[in-house]
Biopython code that builds the backbone (N, CA, C, O; Angstrom):
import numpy as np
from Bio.PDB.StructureBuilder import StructureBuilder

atoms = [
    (1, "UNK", "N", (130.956, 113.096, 93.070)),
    (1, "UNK", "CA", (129.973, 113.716, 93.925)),
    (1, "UNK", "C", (128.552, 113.322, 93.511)),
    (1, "UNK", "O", (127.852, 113.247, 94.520)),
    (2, "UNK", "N", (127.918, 113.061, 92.465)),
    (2, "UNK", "CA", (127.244, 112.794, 91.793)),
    (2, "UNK", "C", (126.523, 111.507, 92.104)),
    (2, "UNK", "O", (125.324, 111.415, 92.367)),
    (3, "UNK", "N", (127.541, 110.365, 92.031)),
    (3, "UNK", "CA", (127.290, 109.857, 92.612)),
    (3, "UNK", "C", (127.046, 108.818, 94.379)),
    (3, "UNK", "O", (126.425, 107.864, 94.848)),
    (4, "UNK", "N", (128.125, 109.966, 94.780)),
    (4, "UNK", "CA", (127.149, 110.183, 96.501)),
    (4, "UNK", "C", (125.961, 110.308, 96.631)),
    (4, "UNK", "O", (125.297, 109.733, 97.493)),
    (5, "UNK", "N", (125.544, 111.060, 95.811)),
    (5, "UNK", "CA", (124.047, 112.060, 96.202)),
    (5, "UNK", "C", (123.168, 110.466, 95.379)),
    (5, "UNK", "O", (122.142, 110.005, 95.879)),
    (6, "UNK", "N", (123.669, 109.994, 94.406)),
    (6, "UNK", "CA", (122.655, 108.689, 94.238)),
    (6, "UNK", "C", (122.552, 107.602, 94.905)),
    (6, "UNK", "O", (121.470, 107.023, 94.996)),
    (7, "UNK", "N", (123.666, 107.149, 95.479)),
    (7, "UNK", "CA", (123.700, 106.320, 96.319)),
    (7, "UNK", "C", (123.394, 106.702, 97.404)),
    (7, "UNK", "O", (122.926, 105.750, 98.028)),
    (8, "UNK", "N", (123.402, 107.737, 98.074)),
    (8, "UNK", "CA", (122.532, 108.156, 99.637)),
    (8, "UNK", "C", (121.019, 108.185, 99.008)),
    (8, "UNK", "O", (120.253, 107.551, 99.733)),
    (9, "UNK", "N", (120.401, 108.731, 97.890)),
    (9, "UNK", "CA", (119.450, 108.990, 97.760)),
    (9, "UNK", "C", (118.630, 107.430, 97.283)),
    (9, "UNK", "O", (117.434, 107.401, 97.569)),
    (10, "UNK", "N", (119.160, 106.263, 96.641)),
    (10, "UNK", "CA", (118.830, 104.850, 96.563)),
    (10, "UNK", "C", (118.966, 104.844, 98.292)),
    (10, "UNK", "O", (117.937, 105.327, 98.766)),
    (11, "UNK", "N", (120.048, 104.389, 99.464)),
    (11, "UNK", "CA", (119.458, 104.047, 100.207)),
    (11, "UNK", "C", (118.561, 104.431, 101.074)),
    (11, "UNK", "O", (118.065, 103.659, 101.894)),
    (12, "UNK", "N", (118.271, 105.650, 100.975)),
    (12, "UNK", "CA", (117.253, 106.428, 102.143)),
    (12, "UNK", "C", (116.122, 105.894, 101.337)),
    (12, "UNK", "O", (115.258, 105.350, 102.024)),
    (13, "UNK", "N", (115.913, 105.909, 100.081)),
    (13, "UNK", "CA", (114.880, 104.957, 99.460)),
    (13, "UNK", "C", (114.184, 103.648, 99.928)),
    (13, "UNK", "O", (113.051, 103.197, 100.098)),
    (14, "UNK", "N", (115.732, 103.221, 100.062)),
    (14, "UNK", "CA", (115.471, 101.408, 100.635)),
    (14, "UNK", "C", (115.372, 101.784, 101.966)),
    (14, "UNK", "O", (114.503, 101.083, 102.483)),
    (15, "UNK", "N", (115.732, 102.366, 102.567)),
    (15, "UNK", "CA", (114.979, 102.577, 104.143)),
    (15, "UNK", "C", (113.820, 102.628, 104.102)),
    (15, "UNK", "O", (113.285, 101.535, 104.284)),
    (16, "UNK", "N", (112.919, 103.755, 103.873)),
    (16, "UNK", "CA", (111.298, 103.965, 103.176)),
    (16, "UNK", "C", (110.955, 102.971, 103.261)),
    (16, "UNK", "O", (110.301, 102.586, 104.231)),
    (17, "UNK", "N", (111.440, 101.874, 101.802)),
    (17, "UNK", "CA", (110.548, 100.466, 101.363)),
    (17, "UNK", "C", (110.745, 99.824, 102.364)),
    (17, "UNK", "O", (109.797, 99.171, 102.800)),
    (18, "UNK", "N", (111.719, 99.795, 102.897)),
    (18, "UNK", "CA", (111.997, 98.218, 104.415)),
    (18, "UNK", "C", (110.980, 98.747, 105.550)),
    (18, "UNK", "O", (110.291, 97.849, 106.034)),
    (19, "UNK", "N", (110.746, 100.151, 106.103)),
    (19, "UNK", "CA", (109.881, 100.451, 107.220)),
    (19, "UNK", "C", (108.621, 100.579, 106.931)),
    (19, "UNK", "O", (107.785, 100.592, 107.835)),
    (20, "UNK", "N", (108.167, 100.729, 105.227)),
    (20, "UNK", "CA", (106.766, 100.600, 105.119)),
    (20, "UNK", "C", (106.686, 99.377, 105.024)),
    (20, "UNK", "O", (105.513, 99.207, 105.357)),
    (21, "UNK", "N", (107.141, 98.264, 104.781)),
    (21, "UNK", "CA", (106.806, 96.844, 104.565)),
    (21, "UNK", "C", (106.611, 96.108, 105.888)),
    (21, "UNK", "O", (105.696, 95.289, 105.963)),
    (22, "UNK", "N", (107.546, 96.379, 107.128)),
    (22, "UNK", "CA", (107.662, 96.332, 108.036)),
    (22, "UNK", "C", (105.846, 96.553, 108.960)),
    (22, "UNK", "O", (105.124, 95.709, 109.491)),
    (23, "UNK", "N", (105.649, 98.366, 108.749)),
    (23, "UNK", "CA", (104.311, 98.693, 109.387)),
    (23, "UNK", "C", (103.280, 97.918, 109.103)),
    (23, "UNK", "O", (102.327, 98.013, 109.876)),
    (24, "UNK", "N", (103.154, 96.877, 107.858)),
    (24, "UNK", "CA", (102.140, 96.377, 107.732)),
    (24, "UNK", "C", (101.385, 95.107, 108.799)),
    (24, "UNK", "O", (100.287, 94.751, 109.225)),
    (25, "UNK", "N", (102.689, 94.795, 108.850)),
    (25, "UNK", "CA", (102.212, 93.476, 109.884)),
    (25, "UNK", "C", (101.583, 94.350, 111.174)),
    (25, "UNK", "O", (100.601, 93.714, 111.557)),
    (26, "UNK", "N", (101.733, 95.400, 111.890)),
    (26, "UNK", "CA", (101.718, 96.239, 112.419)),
    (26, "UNK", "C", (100.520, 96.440, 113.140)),
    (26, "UNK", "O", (100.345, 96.574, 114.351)),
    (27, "UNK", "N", (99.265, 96.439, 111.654)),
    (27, "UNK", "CA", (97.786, 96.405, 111.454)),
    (27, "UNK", "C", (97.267, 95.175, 111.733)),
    (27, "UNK", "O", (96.050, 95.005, 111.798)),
    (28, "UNK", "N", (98.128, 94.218, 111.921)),
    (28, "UNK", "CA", (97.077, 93.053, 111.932)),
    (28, "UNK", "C", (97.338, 92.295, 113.542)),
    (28, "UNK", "O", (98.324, 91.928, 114.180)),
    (29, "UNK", "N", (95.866, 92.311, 113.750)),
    (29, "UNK", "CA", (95.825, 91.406, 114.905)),
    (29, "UNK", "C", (95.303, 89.668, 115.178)),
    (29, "UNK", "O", (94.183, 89.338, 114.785)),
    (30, "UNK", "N", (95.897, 88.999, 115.630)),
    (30, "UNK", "CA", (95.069, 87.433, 115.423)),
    (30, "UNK", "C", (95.125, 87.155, 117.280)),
    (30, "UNK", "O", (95.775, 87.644, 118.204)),
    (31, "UNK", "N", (93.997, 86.041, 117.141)),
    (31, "UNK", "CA", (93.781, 85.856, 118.375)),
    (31, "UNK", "C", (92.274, 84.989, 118.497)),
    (31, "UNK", "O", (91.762, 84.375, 117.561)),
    (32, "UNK", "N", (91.841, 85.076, 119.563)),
    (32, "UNK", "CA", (90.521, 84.004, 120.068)),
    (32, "UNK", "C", (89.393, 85.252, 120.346)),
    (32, "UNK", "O", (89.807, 86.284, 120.874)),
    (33, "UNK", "N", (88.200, 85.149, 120.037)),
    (33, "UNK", "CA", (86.757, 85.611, 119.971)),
    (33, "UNK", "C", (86.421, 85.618, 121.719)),
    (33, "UNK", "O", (86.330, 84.607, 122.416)),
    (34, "UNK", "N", (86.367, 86.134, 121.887)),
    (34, "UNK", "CA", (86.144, 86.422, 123.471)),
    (34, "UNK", "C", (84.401, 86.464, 123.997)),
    (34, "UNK", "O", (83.736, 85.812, 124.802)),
    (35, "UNK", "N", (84.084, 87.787, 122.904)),
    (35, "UNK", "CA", (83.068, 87.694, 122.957)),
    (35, "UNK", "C", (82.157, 88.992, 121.961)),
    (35, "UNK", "O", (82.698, 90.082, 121.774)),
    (36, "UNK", "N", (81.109, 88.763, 121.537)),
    (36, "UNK", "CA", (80.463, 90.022, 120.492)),
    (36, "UNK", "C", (79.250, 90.508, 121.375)),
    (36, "UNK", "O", (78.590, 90.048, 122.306)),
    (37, "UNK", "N", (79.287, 91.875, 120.488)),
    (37, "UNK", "CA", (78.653, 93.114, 121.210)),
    (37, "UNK", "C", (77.938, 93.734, 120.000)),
    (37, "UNK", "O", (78.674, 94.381, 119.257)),
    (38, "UNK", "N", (76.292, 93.636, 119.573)),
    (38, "UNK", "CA", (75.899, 94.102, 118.589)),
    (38, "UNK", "C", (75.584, 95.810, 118.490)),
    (38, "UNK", "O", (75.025, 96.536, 119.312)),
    (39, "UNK", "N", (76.095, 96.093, 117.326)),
    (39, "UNK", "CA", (75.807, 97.929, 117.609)),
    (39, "UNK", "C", (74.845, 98.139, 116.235)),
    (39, "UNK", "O", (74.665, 97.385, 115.279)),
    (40, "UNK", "N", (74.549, 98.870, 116.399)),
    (40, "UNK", "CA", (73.972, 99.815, 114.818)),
    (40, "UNK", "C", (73.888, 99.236, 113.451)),
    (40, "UNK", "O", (72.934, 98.680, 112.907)),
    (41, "UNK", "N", (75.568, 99.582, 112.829)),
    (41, "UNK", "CA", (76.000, 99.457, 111.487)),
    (41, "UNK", "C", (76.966, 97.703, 111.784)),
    (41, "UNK", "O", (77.598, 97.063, 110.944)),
    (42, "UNK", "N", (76.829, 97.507, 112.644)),
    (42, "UNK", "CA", (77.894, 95.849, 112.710)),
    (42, "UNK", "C", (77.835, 95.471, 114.014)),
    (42, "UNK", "O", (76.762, 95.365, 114.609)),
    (43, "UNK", "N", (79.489, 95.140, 114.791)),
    (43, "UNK", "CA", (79.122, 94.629, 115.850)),
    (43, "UNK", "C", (81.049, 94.719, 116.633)),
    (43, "UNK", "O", (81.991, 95.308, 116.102)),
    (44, "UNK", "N", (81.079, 94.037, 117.792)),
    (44, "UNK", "CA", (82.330, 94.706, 118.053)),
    (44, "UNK", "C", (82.601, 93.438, 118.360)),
    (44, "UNK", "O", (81.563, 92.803, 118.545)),
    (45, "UNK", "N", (83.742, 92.701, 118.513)),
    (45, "UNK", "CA", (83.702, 91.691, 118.577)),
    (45, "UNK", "C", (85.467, 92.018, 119.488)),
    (45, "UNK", "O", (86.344, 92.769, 119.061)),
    (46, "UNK", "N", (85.534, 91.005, 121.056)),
    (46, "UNK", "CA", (86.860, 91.434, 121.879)),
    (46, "UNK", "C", (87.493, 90.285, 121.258)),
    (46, "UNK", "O", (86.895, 89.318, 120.786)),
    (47, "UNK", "N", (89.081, 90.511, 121.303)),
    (47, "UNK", "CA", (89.700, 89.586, 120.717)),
    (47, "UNK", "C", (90.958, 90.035, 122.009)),
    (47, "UNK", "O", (91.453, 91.085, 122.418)),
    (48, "UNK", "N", (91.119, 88.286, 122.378)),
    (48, "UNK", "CA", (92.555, 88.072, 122.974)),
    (48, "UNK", "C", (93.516, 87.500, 122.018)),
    (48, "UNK", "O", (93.252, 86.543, 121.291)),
    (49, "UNK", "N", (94.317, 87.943, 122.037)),
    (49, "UNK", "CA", (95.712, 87.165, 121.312)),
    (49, "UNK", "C", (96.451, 86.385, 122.358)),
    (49, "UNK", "O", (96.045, 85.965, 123.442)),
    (50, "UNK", "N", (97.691, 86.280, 121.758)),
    (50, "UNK", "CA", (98.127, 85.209, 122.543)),
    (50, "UNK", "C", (99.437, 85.423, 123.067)),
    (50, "UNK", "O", (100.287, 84.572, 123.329)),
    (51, "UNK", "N", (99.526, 87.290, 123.251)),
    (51, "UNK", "CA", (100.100, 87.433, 124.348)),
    (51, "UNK", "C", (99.514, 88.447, 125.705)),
    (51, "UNK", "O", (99.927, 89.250, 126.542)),
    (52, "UNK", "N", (98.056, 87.654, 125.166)),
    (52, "UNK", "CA", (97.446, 88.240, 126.511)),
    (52, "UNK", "C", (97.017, 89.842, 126.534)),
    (52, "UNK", "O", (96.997, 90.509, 127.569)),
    (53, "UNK", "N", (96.716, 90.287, 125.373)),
    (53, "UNK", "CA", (96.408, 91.637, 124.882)),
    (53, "UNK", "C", (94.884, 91.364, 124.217)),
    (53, "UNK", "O", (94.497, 90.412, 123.540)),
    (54, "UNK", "N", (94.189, 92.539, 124.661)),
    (54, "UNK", "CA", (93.143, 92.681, 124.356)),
    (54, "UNK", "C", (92.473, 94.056, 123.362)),
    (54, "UNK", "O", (92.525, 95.265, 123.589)),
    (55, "UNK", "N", (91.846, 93.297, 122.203)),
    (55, "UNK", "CA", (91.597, 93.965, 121.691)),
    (55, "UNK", "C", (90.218, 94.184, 121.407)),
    (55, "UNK", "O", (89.500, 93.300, 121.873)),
    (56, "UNK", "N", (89.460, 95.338, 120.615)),
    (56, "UNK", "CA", (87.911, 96.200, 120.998)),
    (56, "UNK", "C", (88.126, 95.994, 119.214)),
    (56, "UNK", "O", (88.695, 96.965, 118.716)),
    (57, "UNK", "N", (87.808, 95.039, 118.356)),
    (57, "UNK", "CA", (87.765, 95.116, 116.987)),
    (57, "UNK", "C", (86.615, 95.130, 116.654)),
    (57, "UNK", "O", (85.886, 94.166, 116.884)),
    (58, "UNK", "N", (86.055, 96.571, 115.839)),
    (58, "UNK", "CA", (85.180, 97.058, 115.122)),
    (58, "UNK", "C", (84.510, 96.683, 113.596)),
    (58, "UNK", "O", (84.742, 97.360, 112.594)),
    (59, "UNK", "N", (83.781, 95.676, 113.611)),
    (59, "UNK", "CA", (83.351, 95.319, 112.146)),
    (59, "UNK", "C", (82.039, 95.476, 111.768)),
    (59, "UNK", "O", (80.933, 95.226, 112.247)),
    (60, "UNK", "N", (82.748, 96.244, 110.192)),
    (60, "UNK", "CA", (81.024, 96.885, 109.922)),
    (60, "UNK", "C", (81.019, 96.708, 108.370)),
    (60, "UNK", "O", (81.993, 97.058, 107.704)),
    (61, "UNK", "N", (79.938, 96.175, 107.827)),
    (61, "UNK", "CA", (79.993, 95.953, 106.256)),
    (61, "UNK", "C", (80.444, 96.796, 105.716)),
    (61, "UNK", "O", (80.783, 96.529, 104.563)),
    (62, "UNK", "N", (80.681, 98.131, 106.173)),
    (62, "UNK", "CA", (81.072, 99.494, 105.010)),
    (62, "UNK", "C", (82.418, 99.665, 105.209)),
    (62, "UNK", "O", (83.027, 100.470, 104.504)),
    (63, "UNK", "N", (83.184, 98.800, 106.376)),
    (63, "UNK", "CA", (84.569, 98.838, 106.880)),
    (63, "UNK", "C", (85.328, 98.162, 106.114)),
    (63, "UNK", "O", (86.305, 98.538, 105.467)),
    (64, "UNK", "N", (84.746, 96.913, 106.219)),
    (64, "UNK", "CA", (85.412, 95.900, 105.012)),
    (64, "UNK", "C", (85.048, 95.628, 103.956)),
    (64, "UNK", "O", (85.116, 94.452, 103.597)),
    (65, "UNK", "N", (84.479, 96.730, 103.003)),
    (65, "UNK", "CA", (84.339, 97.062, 101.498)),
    (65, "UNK", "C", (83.232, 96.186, 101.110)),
    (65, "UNK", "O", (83.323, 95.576, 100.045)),
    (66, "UNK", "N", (82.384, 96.078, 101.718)),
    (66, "UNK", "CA", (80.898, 95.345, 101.181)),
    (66, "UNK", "C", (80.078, 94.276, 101.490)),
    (66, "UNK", "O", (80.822, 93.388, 101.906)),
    (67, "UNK", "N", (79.031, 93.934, 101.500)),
    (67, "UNK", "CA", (78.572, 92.574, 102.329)),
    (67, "UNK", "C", (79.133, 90.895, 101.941)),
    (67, "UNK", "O", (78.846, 89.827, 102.482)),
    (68, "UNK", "N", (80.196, 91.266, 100.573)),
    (68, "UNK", "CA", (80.705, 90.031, 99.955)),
    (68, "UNK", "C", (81.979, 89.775, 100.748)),
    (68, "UNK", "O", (82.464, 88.643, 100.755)),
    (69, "UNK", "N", (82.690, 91.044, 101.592)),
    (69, "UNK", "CA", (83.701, 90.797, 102.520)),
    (69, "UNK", "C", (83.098, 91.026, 103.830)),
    (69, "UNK", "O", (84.003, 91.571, 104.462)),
    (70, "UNK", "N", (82.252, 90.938, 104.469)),
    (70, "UNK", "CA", (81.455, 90.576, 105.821)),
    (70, "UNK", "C", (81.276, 89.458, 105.915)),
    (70, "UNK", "O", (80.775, 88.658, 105.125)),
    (71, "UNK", "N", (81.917, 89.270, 107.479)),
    (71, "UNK", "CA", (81.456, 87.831, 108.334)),
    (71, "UNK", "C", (80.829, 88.030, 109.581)),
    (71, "UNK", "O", (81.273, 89.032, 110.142)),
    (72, "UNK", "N", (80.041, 87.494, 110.154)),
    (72, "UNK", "CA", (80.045, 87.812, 111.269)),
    (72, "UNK", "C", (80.496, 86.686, 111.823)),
    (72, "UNK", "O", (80.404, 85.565, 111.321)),
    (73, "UNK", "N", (81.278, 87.123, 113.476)),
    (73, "UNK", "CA", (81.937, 85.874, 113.658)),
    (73, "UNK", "C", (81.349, 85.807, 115.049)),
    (73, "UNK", "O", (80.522, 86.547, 115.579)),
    (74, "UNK", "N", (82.076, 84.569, 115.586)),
    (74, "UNK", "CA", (81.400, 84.066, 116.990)),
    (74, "UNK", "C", (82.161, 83.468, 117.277)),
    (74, "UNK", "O", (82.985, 82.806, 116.645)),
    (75, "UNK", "N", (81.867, 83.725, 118.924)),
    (75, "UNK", "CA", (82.643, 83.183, 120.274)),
    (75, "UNK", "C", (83.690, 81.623, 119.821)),
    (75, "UNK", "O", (83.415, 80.625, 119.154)),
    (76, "UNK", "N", (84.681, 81.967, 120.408)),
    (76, "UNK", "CA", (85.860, 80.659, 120.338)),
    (76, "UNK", "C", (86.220, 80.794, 118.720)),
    (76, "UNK", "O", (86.850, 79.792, 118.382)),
    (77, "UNK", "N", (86.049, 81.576, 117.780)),
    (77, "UNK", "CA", (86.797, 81.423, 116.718)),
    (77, "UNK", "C", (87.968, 81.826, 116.622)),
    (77, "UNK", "O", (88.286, 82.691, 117.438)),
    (78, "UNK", "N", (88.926, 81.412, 115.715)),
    (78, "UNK", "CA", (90.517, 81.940, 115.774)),
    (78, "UNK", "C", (90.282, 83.366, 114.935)),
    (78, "UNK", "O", (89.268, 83.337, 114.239)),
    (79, "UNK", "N", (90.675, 84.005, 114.908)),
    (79, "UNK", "CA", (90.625, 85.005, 113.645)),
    (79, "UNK", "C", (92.087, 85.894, 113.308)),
    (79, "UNK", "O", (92.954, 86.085, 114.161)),
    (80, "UNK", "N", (92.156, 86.332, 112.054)),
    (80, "UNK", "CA", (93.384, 87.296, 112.173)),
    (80, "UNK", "C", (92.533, 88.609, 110.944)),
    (80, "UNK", "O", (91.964, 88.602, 109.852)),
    (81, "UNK", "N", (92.930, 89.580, 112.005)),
    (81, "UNK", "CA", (92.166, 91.072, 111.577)),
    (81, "UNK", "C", (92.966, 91.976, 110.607)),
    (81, "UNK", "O", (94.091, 91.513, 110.422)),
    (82, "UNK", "N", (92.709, 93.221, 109.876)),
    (82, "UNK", "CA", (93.508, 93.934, 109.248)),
    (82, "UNK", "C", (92.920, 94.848, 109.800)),
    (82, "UNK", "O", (91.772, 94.592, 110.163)),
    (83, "UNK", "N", (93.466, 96.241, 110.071)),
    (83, "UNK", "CA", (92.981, 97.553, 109.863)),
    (83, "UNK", "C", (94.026, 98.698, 110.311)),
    (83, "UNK", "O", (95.232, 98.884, 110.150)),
    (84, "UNK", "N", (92.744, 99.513, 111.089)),
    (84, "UNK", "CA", (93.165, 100.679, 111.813)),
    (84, "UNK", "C", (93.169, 100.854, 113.330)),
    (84, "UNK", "O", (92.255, 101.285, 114.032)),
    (85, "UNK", "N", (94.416, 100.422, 113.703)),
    (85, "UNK", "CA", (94.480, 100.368, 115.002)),
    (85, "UNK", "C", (95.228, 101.467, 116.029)),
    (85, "UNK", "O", (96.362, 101.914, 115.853)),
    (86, "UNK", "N", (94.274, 101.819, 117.214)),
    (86, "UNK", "CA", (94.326, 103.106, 118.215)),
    (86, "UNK", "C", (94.499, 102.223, 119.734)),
    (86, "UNK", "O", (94.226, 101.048, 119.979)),
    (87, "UNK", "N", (95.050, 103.278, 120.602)),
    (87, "UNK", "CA", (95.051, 103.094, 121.682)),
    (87, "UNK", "C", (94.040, 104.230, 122.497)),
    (87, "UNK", "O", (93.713, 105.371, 122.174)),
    (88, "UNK", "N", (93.712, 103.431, 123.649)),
    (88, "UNK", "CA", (92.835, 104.832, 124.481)),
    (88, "UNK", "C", (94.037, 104.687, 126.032)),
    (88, "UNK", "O", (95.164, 104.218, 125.879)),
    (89, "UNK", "N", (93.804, 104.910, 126.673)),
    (89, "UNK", "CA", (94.438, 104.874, 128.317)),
    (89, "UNK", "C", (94.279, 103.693, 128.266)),
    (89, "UNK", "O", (95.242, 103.006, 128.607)),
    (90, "UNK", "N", (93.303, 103.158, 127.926)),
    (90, "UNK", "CA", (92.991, 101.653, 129.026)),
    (90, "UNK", "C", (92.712, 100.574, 128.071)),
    (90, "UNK", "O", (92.751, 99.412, 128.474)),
    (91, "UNK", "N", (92.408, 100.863, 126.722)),
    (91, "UNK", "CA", (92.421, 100.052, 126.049)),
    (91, "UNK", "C", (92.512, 99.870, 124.128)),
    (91, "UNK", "O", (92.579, 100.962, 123.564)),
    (92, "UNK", "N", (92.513, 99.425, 123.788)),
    (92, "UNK", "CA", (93.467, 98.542, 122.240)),
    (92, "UNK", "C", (92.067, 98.534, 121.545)),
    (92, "UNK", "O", (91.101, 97.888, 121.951)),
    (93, "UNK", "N", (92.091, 99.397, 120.362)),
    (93, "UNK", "CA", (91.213, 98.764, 119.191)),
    (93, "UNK", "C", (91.551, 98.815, 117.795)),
    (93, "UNK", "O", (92.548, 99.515, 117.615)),
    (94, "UNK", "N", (91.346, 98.603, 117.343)),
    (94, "UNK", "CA", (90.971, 97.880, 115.868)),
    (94, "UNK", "C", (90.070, 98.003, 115.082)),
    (94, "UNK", "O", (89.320, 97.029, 115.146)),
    (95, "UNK", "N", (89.621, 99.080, 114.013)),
    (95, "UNK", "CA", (88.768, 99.242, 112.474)),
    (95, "UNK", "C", (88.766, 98.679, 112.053)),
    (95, "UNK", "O", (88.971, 99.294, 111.007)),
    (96, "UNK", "N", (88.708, 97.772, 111.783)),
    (96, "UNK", "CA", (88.366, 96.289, 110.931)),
    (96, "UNK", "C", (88.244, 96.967, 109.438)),
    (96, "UNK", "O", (87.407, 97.791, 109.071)),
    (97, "UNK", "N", (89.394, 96.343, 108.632)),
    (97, "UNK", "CA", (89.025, 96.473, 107.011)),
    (97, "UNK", "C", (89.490, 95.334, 106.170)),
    (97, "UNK", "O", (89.521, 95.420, 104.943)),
    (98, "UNK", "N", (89.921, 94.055, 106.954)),
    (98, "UNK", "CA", (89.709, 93.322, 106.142)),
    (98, "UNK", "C", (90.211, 91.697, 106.968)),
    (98, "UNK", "O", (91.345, 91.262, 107.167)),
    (99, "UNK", "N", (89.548, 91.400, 107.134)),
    (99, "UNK", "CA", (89.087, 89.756, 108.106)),
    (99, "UNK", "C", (89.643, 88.461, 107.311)),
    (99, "UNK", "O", (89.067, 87.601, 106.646)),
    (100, "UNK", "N", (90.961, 88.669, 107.643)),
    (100, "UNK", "CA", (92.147, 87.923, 106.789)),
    (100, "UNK", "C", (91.756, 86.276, 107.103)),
    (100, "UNK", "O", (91.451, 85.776, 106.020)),
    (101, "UNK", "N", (91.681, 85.483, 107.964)),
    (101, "UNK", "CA", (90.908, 84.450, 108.487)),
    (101, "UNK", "C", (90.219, 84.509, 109.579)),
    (101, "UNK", "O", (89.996, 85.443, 110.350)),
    (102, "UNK", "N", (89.766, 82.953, 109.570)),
    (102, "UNK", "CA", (88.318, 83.196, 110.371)),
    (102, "UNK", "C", (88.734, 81.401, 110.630)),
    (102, "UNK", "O", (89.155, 80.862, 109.607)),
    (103, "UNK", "N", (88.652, 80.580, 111.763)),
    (103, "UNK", "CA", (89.334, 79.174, 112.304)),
    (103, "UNK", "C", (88.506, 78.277, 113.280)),
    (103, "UNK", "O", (88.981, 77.223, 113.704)),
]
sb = StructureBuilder()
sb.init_structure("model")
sb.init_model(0)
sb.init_chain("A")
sb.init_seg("    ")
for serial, (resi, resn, name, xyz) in enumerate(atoms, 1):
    if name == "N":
        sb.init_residue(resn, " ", resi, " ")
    sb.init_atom(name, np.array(xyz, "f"), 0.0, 1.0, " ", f" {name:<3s}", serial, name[0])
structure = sb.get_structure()
């Protein structure tokens, strides 16, 4: 009995590790620079991917941990994003925390 309860309790474990490893890719978006929108603290920059989804990605020096991980980017670049990503009704965004490439 003893070891039932360890072996259910190892794999519900390895479930955990396989679906958090899984969510990560989750956060990241890549795609083409559409176009930037300057605000305040950064700038918003739309990103199409390349299945035709559009995204509202938010980048701000205090997002991506300091001005040594800030880029600002521009129109026609490839990019692939990290963060925190929401839906509204109508549209897809993205917190930008860390600007994995830039193409």
């Amino acid at each position: 009995m003893k070891n039932l309860k360890k072996i259910s309790l190892l794999f519900i474990l390895m479930v955990f590790v396989v679906s958090c490893a899984c969510m990560k890719d989750k956060n990241t978006v890549s795609g083409k620079v559409e176009s930037i929108e300057s605000g305040k603290d950064g700038y918003t920059a739309k990103i199409a991917t390349d299945n035709k989804e559009v995204y509202f990605a938010t980048i701000s020096i205090v997002n991506v941990g300091g001005p040594q991980n800030y880029k600002q980017l521009k129109e026609g670049e490839e990019v692939t994003l990290k963060g925190e990503i929401w839906k509204t009704d109508t549209e897809k965004h993205i917190k930008v925390k860390e600007i994995i490439s830039v193409k």
